[in-house]
C-alpha positions as CSV (number, residue, x, y, z in Angstrom):
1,X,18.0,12.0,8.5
2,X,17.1,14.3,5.8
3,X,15.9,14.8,2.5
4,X,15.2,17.0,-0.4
5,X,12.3,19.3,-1.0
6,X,10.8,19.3,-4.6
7,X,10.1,22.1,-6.6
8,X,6.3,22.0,-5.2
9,X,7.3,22.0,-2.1
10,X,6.9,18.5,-1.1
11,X,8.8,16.5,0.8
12,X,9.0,12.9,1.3
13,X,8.6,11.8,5.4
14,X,11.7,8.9,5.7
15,X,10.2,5.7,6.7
16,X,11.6,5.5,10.1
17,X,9.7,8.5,10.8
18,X,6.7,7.1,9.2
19,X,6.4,3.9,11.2
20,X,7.7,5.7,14.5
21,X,4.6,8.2,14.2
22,X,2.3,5.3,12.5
23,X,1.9,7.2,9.5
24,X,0.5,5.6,6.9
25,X,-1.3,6.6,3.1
26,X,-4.2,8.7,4.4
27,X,-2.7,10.0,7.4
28,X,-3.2,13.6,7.9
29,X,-0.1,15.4,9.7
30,X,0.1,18.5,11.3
31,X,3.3,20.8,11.4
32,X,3.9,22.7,14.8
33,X,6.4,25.4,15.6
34,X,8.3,25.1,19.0
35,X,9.6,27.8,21.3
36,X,12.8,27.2,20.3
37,X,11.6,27.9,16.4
38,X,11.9,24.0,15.7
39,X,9.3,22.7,13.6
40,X,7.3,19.5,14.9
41,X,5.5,17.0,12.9
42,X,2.5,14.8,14.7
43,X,-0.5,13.2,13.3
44,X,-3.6,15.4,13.4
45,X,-6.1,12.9,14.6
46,X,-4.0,13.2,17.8
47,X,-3.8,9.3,18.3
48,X,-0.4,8.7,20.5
49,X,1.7,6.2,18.0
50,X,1.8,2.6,19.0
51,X,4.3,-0.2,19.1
52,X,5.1,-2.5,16.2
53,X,3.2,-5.3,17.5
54,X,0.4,-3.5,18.9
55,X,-2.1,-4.3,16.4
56,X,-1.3,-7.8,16.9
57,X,-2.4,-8.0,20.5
58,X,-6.1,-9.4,21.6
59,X,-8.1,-12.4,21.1
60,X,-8.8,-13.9,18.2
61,X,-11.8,-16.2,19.7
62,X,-12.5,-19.9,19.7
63,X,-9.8,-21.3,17.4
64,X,-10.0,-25.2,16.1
65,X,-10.5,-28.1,18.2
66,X,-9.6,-31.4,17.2
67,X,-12.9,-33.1,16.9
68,X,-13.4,-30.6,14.0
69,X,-10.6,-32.8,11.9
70,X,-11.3,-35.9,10.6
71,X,-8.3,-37.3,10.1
72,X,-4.3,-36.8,10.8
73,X,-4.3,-36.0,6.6
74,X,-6.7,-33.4,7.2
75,X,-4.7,-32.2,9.8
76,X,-1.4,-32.1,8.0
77,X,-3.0,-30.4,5.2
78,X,-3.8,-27.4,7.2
79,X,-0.8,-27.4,8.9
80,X,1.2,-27.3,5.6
81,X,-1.2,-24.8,3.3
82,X,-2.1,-27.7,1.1
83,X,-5.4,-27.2,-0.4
């Protein structure tokens, strides 16, 4: 992967990248050297990245019951985004 610096010095972070280190508009980065003299990017808030579904997981509460409906039109209604 690679890509092109500007003439200010700016780079754009691939996408891939991005999501891998759930880098998103905001995100402050830091740049680290290695002993080997690689360079290292990480986020700067220190926050280990998570998985694609991660902020998907947990409870969402008390969902519907079907004494809340009051009929099977209703029902369908909801079911197929009809307003």
């Amino acid at each position: 992967m690679s890509t092109t610096v500007t003439a200010k010095g700016q780079v754009t972070i691939p996408k891939a990248v991005r999501n891998l280190l759930g880098i998103v508009p905001g995100s402050q980065i830091e740049f680290e050297r290695a002993d080997d003299g690689n360079v290292i990017i990480k986020r700067a808030d220190g926050k280990k990245p998570t998985g694609r579904f991660a902020k998907f997981r947990g409870h969402a509460g008390p969902g519907m019951n079907t004494d809340e409906l009051m009929n099977t039109d209703e029902l369908m209604n909801l079911l197929r985004g009809d307003d």
